[in-house]
C-alpha positions in Angstrom: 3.5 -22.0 4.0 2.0 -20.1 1.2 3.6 -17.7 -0.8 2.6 -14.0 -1.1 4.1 -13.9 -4.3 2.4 -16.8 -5.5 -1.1 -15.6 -3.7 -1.4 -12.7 -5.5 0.4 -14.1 -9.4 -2.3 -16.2 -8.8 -5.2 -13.6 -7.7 -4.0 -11.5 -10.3 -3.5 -13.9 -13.4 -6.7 -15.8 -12.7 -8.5 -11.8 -12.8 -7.0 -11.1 -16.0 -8.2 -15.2 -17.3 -11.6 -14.2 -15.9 -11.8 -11.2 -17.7 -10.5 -12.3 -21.0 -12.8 -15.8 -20.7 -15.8 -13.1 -20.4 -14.7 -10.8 -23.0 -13.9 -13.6 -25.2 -17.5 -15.4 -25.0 -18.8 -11.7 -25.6 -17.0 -11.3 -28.7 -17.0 -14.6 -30.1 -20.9 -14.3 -29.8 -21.7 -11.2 -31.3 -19.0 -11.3 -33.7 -21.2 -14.7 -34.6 -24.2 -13.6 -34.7 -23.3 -10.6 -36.6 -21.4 -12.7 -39.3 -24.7 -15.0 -39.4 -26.7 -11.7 -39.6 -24.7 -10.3 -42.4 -24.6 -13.1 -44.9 -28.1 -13.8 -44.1 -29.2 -10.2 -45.2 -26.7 -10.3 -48.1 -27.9 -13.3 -49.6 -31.9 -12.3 -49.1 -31.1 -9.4 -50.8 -29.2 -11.4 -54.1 -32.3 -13.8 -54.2 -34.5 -11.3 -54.4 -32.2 -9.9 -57.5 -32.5 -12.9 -58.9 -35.5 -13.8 -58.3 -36.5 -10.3 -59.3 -34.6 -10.7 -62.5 -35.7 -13.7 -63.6 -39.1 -12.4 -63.5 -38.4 -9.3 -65.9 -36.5 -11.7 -68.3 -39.5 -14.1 -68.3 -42.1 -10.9 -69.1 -39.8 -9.6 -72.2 -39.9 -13.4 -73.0 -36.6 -14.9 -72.6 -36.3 -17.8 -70.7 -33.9 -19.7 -68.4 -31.9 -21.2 -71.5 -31.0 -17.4 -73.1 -27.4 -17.9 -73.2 -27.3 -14.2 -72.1 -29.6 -14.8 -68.9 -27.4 -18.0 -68.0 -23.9 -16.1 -67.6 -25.6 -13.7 -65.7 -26.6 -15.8 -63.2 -23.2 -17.6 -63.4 -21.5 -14.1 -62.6 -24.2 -13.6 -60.0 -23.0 -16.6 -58.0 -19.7 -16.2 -58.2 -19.9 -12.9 -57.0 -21.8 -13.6 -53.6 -19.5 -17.2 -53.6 -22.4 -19.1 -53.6 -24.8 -21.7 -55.5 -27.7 -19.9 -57.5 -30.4 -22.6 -58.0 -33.6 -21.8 -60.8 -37.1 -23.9 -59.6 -40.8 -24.0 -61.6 -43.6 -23.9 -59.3 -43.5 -27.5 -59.1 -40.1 -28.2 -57.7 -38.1 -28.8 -60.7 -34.9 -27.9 -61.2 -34.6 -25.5 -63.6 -31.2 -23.9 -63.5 -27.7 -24.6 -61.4 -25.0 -22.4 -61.3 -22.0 -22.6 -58.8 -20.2 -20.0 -59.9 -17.5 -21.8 -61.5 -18.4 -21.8 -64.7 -21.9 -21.7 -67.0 -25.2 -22.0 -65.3 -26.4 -25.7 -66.1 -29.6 -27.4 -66.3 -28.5 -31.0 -67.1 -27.0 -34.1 -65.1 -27.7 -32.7 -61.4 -27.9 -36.0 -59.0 -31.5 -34.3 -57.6 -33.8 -32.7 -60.0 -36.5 -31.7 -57.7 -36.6 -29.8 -54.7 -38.4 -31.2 -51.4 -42.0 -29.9 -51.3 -42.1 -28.8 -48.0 -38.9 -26.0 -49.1 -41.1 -25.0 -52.2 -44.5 -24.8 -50.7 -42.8 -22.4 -47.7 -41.3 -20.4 -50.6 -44.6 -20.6 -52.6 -47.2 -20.4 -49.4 -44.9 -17.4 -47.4 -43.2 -16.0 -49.7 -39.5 -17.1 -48.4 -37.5 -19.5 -46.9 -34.2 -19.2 -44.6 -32.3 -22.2 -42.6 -29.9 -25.0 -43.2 -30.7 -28.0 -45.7 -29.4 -30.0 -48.1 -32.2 -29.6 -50.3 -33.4 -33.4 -50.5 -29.5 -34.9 -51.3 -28.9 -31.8 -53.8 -25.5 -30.9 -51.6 -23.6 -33.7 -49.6 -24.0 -31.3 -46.6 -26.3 -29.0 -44.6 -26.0 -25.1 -46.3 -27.8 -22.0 -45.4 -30.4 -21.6 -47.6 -32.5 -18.7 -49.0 -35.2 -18.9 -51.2 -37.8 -16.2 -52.7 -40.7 -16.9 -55.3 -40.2 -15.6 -59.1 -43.1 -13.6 -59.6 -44.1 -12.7 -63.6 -46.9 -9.8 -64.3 -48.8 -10.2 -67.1 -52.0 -7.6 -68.4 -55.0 -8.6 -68.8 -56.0 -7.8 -72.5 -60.3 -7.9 -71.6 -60.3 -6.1 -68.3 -56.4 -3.8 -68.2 -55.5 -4.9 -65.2 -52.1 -6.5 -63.8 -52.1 -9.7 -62.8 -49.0 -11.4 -60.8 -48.1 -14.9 -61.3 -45.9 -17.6 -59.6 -43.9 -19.3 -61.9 -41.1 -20.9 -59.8 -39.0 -20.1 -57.0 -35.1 -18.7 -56.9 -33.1 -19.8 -54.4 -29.0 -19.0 -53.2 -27.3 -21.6 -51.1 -24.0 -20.8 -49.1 -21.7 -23.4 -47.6 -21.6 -22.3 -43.5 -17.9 -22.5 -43.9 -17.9 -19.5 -46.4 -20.3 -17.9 -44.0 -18.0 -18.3 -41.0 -14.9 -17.6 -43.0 -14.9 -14.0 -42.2 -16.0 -14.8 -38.3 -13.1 -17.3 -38.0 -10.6 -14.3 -39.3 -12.1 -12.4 -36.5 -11.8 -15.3 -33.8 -8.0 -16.3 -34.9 -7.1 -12.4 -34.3 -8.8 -12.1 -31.3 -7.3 -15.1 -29.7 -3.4 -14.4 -30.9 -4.1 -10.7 -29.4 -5.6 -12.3 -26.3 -2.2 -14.9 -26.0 0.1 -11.9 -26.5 -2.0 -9.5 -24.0 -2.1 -12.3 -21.5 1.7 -13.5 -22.0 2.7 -9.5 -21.5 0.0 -9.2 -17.7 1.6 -12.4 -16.9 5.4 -11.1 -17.4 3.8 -7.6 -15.9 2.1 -9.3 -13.0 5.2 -11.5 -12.0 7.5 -8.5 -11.7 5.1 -6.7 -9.9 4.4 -9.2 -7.4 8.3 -9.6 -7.1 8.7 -5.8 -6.4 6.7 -6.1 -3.8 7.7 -9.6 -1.8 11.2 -9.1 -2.4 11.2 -6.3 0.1 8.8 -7.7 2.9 11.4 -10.9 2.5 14.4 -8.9 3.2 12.5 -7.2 6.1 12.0 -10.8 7.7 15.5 -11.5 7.0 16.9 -8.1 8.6 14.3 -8.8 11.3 15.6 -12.3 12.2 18.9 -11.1 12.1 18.2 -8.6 14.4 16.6 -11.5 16.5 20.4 -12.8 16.9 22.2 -9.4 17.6 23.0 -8.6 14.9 21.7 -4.4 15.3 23.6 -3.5 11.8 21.2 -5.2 9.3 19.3 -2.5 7.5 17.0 -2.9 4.4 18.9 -0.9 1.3 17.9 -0.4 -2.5 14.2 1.2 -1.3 15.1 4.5 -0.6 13.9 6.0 -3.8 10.7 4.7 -3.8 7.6 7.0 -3.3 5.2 4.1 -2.5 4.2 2.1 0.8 7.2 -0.6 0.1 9.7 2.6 0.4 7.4 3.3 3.6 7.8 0.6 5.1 11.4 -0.1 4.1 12.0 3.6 5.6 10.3 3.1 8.5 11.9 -0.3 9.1 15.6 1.2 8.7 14.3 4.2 11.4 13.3 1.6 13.9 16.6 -0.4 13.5 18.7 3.1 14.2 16.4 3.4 17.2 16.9 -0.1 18.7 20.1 0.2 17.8 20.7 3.4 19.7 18.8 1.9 22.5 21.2 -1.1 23.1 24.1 1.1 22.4 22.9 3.5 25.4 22.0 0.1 27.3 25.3 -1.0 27.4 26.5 2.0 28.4 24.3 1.9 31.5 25.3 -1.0 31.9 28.8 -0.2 32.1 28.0 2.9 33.6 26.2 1.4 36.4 29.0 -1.3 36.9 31.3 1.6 37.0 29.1 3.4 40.1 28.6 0.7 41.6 32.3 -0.8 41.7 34.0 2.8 42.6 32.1 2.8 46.6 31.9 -1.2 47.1 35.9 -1.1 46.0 36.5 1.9 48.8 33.9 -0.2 51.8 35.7 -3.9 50.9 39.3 -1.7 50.9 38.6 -0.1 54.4 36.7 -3.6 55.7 40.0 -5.4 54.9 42.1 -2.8 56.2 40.1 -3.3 59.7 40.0 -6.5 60.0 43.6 -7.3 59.0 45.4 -4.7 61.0 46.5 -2.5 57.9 44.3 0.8 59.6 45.7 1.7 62.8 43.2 2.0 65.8 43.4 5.6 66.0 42.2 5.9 62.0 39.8 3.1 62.2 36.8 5.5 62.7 37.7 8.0 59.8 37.5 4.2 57.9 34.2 3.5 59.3 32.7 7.3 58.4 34.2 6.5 54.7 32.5 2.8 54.9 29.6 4.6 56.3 29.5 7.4 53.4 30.0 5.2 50.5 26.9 3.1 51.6 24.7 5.9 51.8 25.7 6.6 48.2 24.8 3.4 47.4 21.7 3.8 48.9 21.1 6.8 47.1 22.3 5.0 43.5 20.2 2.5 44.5 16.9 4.6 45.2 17.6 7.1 41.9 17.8 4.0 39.9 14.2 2.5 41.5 12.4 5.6 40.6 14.1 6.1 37.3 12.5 2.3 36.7 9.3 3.8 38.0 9.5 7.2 35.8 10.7 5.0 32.6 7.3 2.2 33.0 4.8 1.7 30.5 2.8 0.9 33.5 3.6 4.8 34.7 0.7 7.4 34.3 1.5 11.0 35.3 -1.2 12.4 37.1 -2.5 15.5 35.6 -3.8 18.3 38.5 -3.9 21.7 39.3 -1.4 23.2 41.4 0.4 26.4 41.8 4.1 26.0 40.9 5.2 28.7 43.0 4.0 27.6 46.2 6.0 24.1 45.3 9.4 26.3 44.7 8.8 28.0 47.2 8.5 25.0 49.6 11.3 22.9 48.4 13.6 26.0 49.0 12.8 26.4 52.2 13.6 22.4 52.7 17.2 23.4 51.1 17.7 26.0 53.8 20.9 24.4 55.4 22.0 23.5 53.0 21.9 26.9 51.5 22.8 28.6 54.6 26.0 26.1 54.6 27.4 27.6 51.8 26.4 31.0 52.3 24.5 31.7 49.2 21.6 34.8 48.4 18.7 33.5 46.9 17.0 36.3 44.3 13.6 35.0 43.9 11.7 36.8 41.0 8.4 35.1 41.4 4.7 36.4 40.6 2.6 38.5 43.4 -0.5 35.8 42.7 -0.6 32.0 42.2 0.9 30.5 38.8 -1.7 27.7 38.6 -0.4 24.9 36.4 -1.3 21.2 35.0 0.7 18.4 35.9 1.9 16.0 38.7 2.7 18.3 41.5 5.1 15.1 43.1 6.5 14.9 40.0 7.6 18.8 39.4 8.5 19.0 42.9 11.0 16.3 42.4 12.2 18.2 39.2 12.4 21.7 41.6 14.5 19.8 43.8 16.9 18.2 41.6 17.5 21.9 39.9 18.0 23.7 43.5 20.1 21.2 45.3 22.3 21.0 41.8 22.2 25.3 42.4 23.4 24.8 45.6 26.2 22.4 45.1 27.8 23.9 41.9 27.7 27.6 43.5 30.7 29.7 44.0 30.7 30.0 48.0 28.8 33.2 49.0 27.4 33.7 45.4 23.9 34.6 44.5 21.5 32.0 43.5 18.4 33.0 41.3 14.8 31.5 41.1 12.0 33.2 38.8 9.0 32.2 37.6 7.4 33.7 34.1 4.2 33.2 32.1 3.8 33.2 28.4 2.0 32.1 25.1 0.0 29.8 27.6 3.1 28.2 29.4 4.9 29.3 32.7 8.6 28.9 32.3 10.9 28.1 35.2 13.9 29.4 35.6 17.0 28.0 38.1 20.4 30.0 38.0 23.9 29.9 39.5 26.9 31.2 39.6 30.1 29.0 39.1 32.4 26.9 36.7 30.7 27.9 33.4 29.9 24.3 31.4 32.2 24.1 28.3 29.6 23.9 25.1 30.6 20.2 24.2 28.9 19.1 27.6 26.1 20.6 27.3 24.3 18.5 25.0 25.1 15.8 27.3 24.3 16.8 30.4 21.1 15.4 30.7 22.6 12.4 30.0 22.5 9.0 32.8 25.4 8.9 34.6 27.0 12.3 33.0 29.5 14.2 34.9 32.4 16.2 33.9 35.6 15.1 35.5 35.7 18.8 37.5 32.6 18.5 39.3 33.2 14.6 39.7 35.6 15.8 42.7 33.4 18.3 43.8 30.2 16.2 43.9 31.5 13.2 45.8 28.0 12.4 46.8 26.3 13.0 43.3 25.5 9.3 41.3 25.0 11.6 37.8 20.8 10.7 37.8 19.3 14.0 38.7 19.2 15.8 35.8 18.4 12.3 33.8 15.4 12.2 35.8 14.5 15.7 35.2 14.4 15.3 31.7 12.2 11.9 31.9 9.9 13.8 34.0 9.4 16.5 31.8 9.0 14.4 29.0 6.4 12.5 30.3 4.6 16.2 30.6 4.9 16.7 27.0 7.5 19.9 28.4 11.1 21.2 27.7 13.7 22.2 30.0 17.2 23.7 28.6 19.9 25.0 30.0 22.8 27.5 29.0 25.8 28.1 30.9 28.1 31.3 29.9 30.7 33.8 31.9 30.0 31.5 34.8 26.0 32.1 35.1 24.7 28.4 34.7 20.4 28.4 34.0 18.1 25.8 33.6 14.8 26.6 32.5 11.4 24.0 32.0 8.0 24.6 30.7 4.7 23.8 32.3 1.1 24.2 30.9 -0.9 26.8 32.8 -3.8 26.1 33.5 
């Protein structure tokens, strides 16, 4: 498996080797050419002073051997660090100076110049390029030459007359030339080591900071694969970028899952608890029937308490299949138009014994017209019922039970009241809980499994609604939202 890290040190180094190759052949060539440029220029222009020179001396009529002229020429080229060489027009050498001492004219291994040099000085008027000058120098130089020009006046007709009488020429070694170029290179390249050692240092941290995290993700990840619902990723939380992101968003998920097992084992246990209470009481009466224990004459208040305790396990049973349904990805409310006073109205009258049974008033406060609404009308008539028979069975015998229906800021709200045992604070929160019931109305609701309101709540939610309830000097109310339509 390939590393991240080590994919992108790699992309990242081989950018910044790229870019330094390029800028590097950029420089190196124009810094080149340049250097070339430069002493080319500067040594055309110090021929043409000698050269120039040379001429004026000649005219005033002092020649090469003038002691005067001769340590001129000396200075001359050991000023511009180069050889100053003195030709007549036929290629003889007629003065040498290397800058090292006195111009000479004796004991040179060449005393002529090639012709082809002198007649492109003498035929063009200059000459530039690399030569040794026919064995003069061991090795190739750069080269430039210019013709020595005298004027003269012509005593019959006035005029000035120009004449070539040799040729002056300045030869540089090309390692003086590139001296100055090298300088440049050796700086650019101990810049370019240090630059690249410091993206290399820069580009390995940064390539650290940002697989170390997405390493300890997968870790936390496979630890979470094991069960082990703990593991979070720490040291992140005060970074503002998309590692901190993803670090925070990865902690956020594990407190969800790990909220969601927490309440899955305690449906679990929940469930196990439900389901053990009423199979306990039918195996306990079963026995007690079949072994003699329950007397004939109490065998049938057995059997009703046998028969009772299945039905609620028929109902745990069926709550818990359509709280599977209502929890399914696979589960798509239905959106339609209906009016949610006509479904109040018709579960209420379905709760009539029931009502009747316990003596209750109903005070509906309910809208003249139709409170058309958007949403599942099964759905919302499950949630009316839930909230009336709940009503009905936590009522004070004889009490008043209230139903109204309001509209506002685009929403009708729903409200379900009774009178009765006022809900301490500390249980409200968690009364829409699965499987919540206080220990008082565990007695009184016998037949209750602790679902209803659960399902209420998952109903809602799955309408993008809120229900809430407050409960206070005995006057319970539950009130839920629905868009109107």
């Amino acid at each position: 498996m390939k590393s991240l890290y080590g994919r992108q040190f790699l992309l990242t180094a081989g950018m910044i080797l790229i870019s330094f190759a390029l800028l590097g052949t950029s420089f190196i060539a124009l810094t080149y050419r340049y250097t070339i440029q430069d002493t080319r220029n500067s040594m055309e222009r110090n021929v043409d002073d000698v050269a120039s020179f040379t001429g004026s001396t000649q005219e005033q009529g002092i020649g090469t051997q003038s002691k005067v002229y001769q340590i001129y020429i000396a200075n001359i080229a050991r000023i511009a660090n180069a050889v100053v060489i003195i030709a007549d027009s036929d290629g003889s050498l007629v003065l040498y100076a290397d800058g090292s001492g006195d111009a000479i004219q004796d004991g040179l291994a060449v005393d002529h110049l090639p012709q082809s040099v002198m007649q492109t000085v003498l035929e063009s008027g200059g000459y530039s390029g690399m030569s040794s000058l026919g064995g003069l120098f061991p090795e190739r130089r750069f080269v430039s030459g210019t013709p020595i020009v005298v004027k003269s006046v012509d005593p019959f007709t006035g005029q000035t007359q120009q004449t070539v009488v040799g040729a002056a020429y300045m030869a540089a070694r090309t390692s003086d030339i590139t001296e100055l170029w090298q300088a440049f290179i050796s700086i650019f390249f101990f810049t370019a080591v240090v630059v690249l050692c410091i993206s290399f240092i820069t580009s390995s941290i940064t390539s650290l900071r940002l697989t170390n995290p997405l390493k300890e993700i997968a870790e936390a990840t496979r630890k979470f694969g094991h069960g082990e619902y703990e593991a979070r990723v720490r040291g992140y939380e005060r970074r503002r970028d998309e590692v901190g992101e993803l670090a925070e968003a990865f902690n956020a998920m594990a407190d969800s899952i790990a909220k969601s097992e927490e309440k899955r084992s305690e449906f679990v246990a929940n469930i196990s608890h439900e389901l053990k209470t009423p199979m306990t009481t039918i195996a306990g009466f079963s026995d007690g029937i079949l072994d003699g224990t329950i007397p004939p004459d109490k065998e049938r208040a057995a059997l009703q308490t046998i028969s009772s305790e299945t039905r609620r396990l028929s109902r745990l049973v069926r709550r818990m299949l359509d709280l599977s349904r209502l929890q399914s990805t696979e589960n798509i409310t239905a959106q339609e138009q209906f009016d949610v006073s006509e479904v109040m109205l018709r579960v209420l009258v379905s709760l009539e014994n029931k009502i009747n049974a316990r003596h209750l008033d109903v005070d509906t406060q309910l809208p003249d017209g139709a409170v058309e609404v958007w949403g599942d009308p099964d759905a919302i008539t499950q949630v009316c019922y839930n909230l009336l028979d709940n009503a009905i069975k936590f009522s004070d015998e004889g009490s008043t039970m209230g139903i109204s229906i309001t509209t506002k800021g685009g929403k009708a709200h729903v409200a379900v009241r009774n009178q009765g045992q006022t809900i301490p604070p500390d249980e409200l929160a968690m009364i829409f809980d699965r499987f919540h019931k206080s220990d008082k109305s565990r007695s009184v609701d016998r037949d209750g499994v602790g679902l209803g309101l659960y399902i209420v709540k998952t109903i809602l939610n799955n309408h993008k609604e809120n229900i809430s309830v407050t409960s206070q000097d005995g006057v319970t109310e539950f009130v839920f939202t629905l868009t109107l339509a």
